[in-house]
C-alpha positions in Angstrom: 0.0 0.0 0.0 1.5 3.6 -1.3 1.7 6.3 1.0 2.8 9.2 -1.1 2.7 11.9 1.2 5.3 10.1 3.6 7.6 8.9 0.6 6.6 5.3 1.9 4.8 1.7 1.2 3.8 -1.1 3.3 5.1 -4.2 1.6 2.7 -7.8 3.3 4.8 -10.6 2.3 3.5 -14.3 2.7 5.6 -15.2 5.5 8.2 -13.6 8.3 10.9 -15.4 7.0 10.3 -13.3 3.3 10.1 -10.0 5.2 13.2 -10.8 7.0 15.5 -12.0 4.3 14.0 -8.5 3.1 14.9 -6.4 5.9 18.4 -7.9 6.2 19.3 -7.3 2.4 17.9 -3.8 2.6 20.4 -3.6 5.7 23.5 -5.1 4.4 23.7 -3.4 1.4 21.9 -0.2 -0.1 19.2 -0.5 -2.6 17.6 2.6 -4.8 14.5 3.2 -6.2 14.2 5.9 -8.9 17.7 7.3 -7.8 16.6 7.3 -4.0 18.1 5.3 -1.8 15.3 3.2 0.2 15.1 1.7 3.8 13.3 -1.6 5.1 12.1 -1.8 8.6 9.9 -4.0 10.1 5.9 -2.3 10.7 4.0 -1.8 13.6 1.2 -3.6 11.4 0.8 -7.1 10.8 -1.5 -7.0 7.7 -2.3 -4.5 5.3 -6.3 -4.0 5.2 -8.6 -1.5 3.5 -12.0 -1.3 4.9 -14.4 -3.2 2.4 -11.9 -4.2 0.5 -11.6 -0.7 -1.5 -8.6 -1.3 -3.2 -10.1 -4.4 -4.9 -11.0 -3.7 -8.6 -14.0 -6.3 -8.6 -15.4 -4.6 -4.9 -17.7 -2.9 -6.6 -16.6 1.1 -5.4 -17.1 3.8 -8.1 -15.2 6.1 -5.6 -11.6 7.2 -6.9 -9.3 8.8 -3.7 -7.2 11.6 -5.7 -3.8 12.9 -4.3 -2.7 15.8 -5.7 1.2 16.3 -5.3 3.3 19.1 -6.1 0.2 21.3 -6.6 1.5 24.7 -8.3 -1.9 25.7 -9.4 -4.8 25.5 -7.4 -6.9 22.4 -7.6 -10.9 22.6 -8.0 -13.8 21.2 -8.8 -13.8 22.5 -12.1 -10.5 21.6 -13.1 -10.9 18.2 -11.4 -13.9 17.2 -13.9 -12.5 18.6 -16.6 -10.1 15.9 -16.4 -12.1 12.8 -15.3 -15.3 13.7 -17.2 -14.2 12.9 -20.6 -13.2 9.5 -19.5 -16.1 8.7 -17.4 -19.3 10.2 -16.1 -18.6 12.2 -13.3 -21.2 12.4 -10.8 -20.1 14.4 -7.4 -16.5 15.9 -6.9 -15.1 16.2 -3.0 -11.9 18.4 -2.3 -10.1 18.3 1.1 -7.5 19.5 2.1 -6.3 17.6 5.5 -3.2 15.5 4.2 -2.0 17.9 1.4 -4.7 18.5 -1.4 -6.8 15.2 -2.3 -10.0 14.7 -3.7 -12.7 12.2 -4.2 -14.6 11.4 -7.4 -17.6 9.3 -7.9 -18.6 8.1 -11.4 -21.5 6.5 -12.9 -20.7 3.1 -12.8 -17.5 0.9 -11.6 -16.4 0.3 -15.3 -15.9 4.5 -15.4 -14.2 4.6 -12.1 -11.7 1.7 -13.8 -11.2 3.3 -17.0 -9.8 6.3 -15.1 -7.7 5.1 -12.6 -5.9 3.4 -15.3 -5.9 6.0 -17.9 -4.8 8.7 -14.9 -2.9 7.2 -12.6 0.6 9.1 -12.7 -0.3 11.8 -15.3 0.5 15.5 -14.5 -2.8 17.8 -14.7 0.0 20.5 -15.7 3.1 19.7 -17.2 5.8 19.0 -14.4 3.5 19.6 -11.5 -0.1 18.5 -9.8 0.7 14.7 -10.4 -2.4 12.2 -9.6 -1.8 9.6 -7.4 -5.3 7.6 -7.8 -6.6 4.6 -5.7 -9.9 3.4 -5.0 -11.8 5.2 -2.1 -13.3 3.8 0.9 -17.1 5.4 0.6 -19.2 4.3 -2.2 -20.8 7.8 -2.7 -20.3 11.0 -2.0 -22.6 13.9 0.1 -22.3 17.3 -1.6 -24.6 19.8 0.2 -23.0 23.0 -1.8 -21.4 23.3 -5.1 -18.5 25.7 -5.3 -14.5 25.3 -6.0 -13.9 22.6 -3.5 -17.4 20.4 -3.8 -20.3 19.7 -6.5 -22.7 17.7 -7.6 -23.2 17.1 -11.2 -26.5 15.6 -10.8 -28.2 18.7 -8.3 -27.2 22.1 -10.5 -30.0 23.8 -8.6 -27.8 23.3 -5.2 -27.0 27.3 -4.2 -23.2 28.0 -5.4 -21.6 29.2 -1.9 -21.1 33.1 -1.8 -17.7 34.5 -0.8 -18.3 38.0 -0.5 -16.3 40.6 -1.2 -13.2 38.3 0.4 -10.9 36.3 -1.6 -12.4 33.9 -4.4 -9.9 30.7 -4.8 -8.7 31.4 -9.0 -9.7 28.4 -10.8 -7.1 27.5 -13.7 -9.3 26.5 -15.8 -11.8 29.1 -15.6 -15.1 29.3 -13.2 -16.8 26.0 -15.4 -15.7 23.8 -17.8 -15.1 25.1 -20.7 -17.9 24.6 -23.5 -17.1 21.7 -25.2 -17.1 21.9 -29.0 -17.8 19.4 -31.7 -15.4 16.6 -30.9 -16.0 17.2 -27.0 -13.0 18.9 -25.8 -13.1 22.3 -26.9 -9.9 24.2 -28.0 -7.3 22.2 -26.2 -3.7 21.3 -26.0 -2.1 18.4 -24.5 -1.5 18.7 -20.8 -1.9 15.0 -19.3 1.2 12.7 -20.3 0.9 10.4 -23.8 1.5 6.8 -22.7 4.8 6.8 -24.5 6.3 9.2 -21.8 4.2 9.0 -19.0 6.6 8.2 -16.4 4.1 5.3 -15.4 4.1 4.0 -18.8 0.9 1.8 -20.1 -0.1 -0.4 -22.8 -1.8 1.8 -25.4 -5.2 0.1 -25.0 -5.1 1.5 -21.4 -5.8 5.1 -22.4 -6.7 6.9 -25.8 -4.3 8.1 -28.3 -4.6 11.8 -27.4 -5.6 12.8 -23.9 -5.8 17.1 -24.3 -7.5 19.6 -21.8 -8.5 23.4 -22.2 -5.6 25.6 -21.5 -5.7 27.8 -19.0 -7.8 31.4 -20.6 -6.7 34.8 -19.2 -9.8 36.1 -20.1 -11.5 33.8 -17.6 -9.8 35.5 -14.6 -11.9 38.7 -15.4 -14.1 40.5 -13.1 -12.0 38.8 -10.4 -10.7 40.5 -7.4 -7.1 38.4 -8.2 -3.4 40.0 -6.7 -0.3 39.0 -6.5 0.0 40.9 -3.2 -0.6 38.7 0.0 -1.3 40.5 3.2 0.4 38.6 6.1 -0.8 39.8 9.6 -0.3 38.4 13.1 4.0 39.3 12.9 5.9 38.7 15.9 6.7 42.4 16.6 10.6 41.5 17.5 11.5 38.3 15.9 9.8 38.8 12.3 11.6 41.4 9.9 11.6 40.9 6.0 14.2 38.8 5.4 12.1 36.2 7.6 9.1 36.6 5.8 11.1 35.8 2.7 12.3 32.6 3.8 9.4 31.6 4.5 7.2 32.3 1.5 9.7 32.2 -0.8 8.8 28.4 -0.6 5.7 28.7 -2.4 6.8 30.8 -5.2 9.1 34.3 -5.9 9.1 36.6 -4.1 9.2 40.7 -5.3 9.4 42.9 -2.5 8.2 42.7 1.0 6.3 46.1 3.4 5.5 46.1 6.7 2.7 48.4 7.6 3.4 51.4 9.9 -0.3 52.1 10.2 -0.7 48.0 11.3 1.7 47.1 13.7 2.8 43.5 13.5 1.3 43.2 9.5 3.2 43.4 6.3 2.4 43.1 2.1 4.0 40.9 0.4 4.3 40.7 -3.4 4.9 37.5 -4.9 5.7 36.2 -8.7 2.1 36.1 -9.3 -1.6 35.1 -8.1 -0.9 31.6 -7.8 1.9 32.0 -5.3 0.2 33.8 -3.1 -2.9 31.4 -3.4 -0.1 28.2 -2.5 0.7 30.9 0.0 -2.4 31.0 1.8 -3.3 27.2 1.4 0.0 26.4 3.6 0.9 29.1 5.7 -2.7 30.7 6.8 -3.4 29.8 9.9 0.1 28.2 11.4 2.2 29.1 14.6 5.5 31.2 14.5 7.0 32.7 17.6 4.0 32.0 19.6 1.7 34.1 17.1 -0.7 32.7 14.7 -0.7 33.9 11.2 -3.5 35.4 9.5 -2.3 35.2 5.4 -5.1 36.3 2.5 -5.0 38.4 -0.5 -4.4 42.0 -0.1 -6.2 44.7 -2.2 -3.3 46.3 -3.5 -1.7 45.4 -6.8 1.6 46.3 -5.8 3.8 46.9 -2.8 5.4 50.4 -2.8 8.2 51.8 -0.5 6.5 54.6 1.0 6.9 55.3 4.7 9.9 52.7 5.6 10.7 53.2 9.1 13.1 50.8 11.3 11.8 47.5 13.1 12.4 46.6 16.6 15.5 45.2 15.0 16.7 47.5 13.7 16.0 46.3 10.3 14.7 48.3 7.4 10.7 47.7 7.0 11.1 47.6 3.0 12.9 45.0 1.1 13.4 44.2 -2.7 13.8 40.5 -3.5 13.4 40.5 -7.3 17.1 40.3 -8.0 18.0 37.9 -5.3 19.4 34.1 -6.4 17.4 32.8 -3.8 14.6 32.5 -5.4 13.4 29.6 -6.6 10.5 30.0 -9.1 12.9 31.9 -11.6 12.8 29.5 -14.5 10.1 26.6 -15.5 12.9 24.1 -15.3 14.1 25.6 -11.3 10.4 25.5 -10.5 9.7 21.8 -11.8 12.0 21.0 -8.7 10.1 22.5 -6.0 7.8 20.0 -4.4 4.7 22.1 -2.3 4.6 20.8 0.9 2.5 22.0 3.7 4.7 23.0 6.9 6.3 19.4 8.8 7.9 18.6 11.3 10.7 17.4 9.3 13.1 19.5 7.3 15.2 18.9 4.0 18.5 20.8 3.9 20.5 20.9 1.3 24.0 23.3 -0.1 25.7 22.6 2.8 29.7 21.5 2.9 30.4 18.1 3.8 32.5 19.1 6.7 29.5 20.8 8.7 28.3 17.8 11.4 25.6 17.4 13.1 27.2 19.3 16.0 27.6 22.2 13.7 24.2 22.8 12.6 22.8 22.3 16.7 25.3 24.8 17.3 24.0 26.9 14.7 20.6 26.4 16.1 21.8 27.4 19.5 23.6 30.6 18.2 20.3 32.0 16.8 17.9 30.9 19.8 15.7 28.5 17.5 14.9 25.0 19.2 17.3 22.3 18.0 16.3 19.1 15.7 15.9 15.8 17.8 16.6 13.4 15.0 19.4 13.9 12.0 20.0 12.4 8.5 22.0 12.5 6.0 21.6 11.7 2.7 24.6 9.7 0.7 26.4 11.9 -1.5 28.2 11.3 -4.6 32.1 11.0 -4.1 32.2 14.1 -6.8 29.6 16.0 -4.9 31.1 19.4 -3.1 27.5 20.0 -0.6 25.7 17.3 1.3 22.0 16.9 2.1 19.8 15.3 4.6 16.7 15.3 6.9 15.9 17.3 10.2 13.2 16.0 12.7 12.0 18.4 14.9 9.8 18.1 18.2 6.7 20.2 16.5 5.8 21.6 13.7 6.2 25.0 15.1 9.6 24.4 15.4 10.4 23.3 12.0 8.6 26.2 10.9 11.1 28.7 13.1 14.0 27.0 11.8 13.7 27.5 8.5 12.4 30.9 9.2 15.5 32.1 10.7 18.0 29.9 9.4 17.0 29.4 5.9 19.6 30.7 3.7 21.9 31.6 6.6 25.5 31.9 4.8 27.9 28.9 6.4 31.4 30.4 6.0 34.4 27.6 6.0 37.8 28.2 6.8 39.9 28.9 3.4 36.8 29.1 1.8 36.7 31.8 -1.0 32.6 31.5 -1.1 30.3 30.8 1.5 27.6 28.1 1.3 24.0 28.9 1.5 22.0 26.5 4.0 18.7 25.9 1.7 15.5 24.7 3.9 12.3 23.6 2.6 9.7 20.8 4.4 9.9 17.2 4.2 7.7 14.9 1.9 8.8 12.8 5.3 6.7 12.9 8.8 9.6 12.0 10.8 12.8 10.0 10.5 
C-alpha cells in the first residue's frame, strides 16, 4: 500500500521469513528506487487492510481517492472534472484539504471509475506539477450539500453556489466551469496530461486513448476577479519577524518581489509575490500556522503592488522595506528551477541541502543554538556522490512549530568555511517525510 505523502509503502509478504531475508538485504547493502536510496524496517502492522476491501477492482466502489502532489496551481472542482469527465461520467467531486490537497470522485458506474484510474494514474494535470496519485476510495458515494471550488454535484445544479463576498475567491485555472465543449468534445485544447509513450508510469496503449488534451488555461477567464499577486500577512511577531524572515518563508511557495510592513498595522506586512498563484499556495500552507507563539493570519491583499513609502526601522533595527526580485534565492525563476520544488505543507521534518560536507551534526545544533531557534531531535544524512562538493539530509524536529522557526531564521543563513573563498548557502524547505 503507497503512502505518497510520507515517501513510503507497506510491503505484506506471505511469511516472516520473506520480510526478513528482506529487511536484512535492505540492511546489508543499499538499494535505490528511482535514484533514492530506500530503507526496510519492520511495521507496527501485521497485515495491510482496506476497509471493504476498497482497493479491490471487482469490490464494486465507483469512488476514486485523488492525491494531488506538487500542486503549483490550485486544484478545484472544475478543473478536477475537466479531467475525469471525458473518460467517465462524473457524478459528485469532493476536495479536502487535511493531508496535502486530495480529492474524491464518484462516477456512474464501476467500469468508469476503472477506466480512469488506469488511464490517470501518474499523469501530471499540468506539465511537471499536480501529479495524480489515484486509488480506490473507501465510501461508495459521495454527500455534496454546496457546489463551489472545492465540492459539486453534477446531478443537483439547482444546489446554491456558496457566496464569498467581497473576500478572496480561490482562482480556478481553468476558468469558473468547464469550458464549452465543441464538436469533438473537448473544446480548443492542447495536450496537458502525459501520452502513454512518456508517461513516467508507462501503459499499454489500450489503457488510455491516443490523445488525452484539456482546455488551457484562458486569461480572459480570470476577469471581473478580485485576483493580486499581493498577500497581506498579519499576526508578525513584533521583535522576531523582519523581511528577510518573511522571505524565507514564502519564498517556498513561489518568488518573491518585495516585501512592506505596515506602519499604520503594527505586527502586518504586504507581500508581493511572482504572481496570483503563489500567493494562493501561499495562503493554502501558511494561513493559519504558529511562528513565535503568534498565529498567522495570510489572505489576498487589495493592492496590486507593494510600494516603498513610509519605511521606518523595526524593533531590530532592520529596514521595513525590502526588494527581492534580483536575489538568487529565489526559486520559481525559471520553468525548469520551479519543476523541482515540491509544495509541501509546513512538517515537522526538514530537508537541507548546499551545505559542505564538513559541517556535522554538531555544527548545525550549534548553529541552532547561536540563533535561539529550538534544535532538531533526529538527523540524516543523505549519501552523497564522491564528486559531490555539498551534502544533504533530513531534520526532525519536536513540532511543527519548530520546524517552521527554523527554516524561518536559518533558511539561507550563509555557512562560512575556513579557506573558503565562497560561503555556502544552507537551503530549507519541508519534508515529503513525517519523521525520520
Amino acid at each position: 500500500m503507497m503512502m505518497p505523502f510520507k515517501r513510503q509503502a507497506l510491503v505484506e509478504f506471505e511469511d516472516v521469513e520473506s520480510s526478513d531475508r528482506c529487511v536484512a538485504c535492505g540492511s546489508s547493502e543499499a538499494v535505490y528506487i528511482a535514484g533514492q536510496q530506500a530503507y526496510f524496517n519492520y511495521s507496527t502492522s501485521k497485515r495491510i487492510t482496506r476497509p471493504t476491501n476498497a482497493d479491490d477492482p471487482n469490490s464494486g466502489n465507483k469512488v476514486l481517492l485523488l492525491s494531488i502532489q506538487n500542486p503549483l496551481y490550485p486544484i478545484t472542482t472544475d478543473v478536477l472534472y475537466t479531467v475525469c469527465n471525458p473518460i467517465g461520467n462524473v457524478l459528485r467531486i469532493v476536495i479536502f484539504k487535511r493531508n496535502g490537497i486530495q480529492a474524491m470522485v464518484e462516477f456512474e458506474s464501476v467500469q468508469n471509475a476503472q477506466k480512469a484510474k488506469a488511464a490517470l494514474n501518474g499523469a501530471d494535470i499540468y506539465a511537471g506539477c499536480c501529479t495524480l496519485k489515484i486509488e480506490y476510495a473507501r465510501p461508495s458515494r459521495l454527500n455534496v450539500i454546496r457546489n463551489d471550488n472545492d465540492s459539486w454535484d453534477y446531478t443537483k445544479p439547482f444546489l446554491v453556489r456558496r457566496e464569498r463576498g467581497k473576500g478572496r475567491q480561490r482562482q480556478a485555472i481553468l476558468g469558473e466551469h468547464p469550458s464549452s465543449y465543441s464538436d469533438n468534445g473537448y473544446g480548443s485544447h492542447c495536450p496537458l496530461l502525459p501520452l502513454p509513450s512518456n508517461n513516467r508510469f508507462k501503459r499499454s496503449s489500450h489503457d488510455v486513448p491516443d490523445v488525452v488534451a484539456y482546455p488551457l488555461p484562458q486569461t480572459s477567464s480570470y476577469i471581473g476577479h478580485s485576483s493580486s499577486s499581493v498577500a497581506m500577512v498579519s499576526g508578525l511577531h513584533p521583535s522576531k519577524m523582519n523581511c528577510t524572515r518573511i522571505f524565507n518563508l514564502f519564498c517556498l511557495y513561489g518568488n518573491v518581489e518585495k516585501v512592506k510592513f505596515m506602519k499604520s498595522v503594527p505586527g502586518t506586512a504586504l507581500v508581493e509575490m511572482g504572481d496570483e498563484y503563489a500567493v494562493d499556495r501561499a495562503i493554502t500552507h501558511l494561513n493559519s500556522i504558529k511562528v513565535f507563539g503568534k498565529r498567522l493570519n495570510v489572505c489576498v491583499s487589495k493592492q496590486h503592488a507593494v510600494i516603498p513609502s513610509q519605511v521606518f526601522e523595526l524593533e531590530d533595527g532592520s529596514s521595513s522595506y525590502k526588494d527581492f526580485a534580483m536575489t538568487r534565492n529565489n526559486r520559481f525563476t525559471s520553468a525548469g528551477q520551479a519543476s523541482k520544488n515540491i509544495i509541501q505543507p509546513p512538517s515537522c521534518v526538514l530537508h537541507f541541502y548546499n551545505v559542505p560536507p564538513c559541517i556535522s551534526e554538531d555544527d548545525l545544533l550549534m548553529l541552532c543554538k547561536e540563533h535561539d531557534v529550538p534544535g532538531f531531535i533526529k538527523f540524516k544524512v543523505f549519501d552523497a556522490k564522491p564528486s559531490s562538493k555539498t551534502i544533504s539530509g533530513l531534520l526532525e524536529f519536536d513540532s511543527k512549530t519548530h520546524a517552521v522557526e527554523v527554516l524561518t531564521v536559518l533558511n539561507h543563513y550563509q555557512i562560512r568555511i575556513p579557506n573558503g573563498s565562497n560561503p555556502y548557502t544552507l537551503k530549507l524547505c519541508f519534508s515529503t517525510s513525517s519523521h525520520l
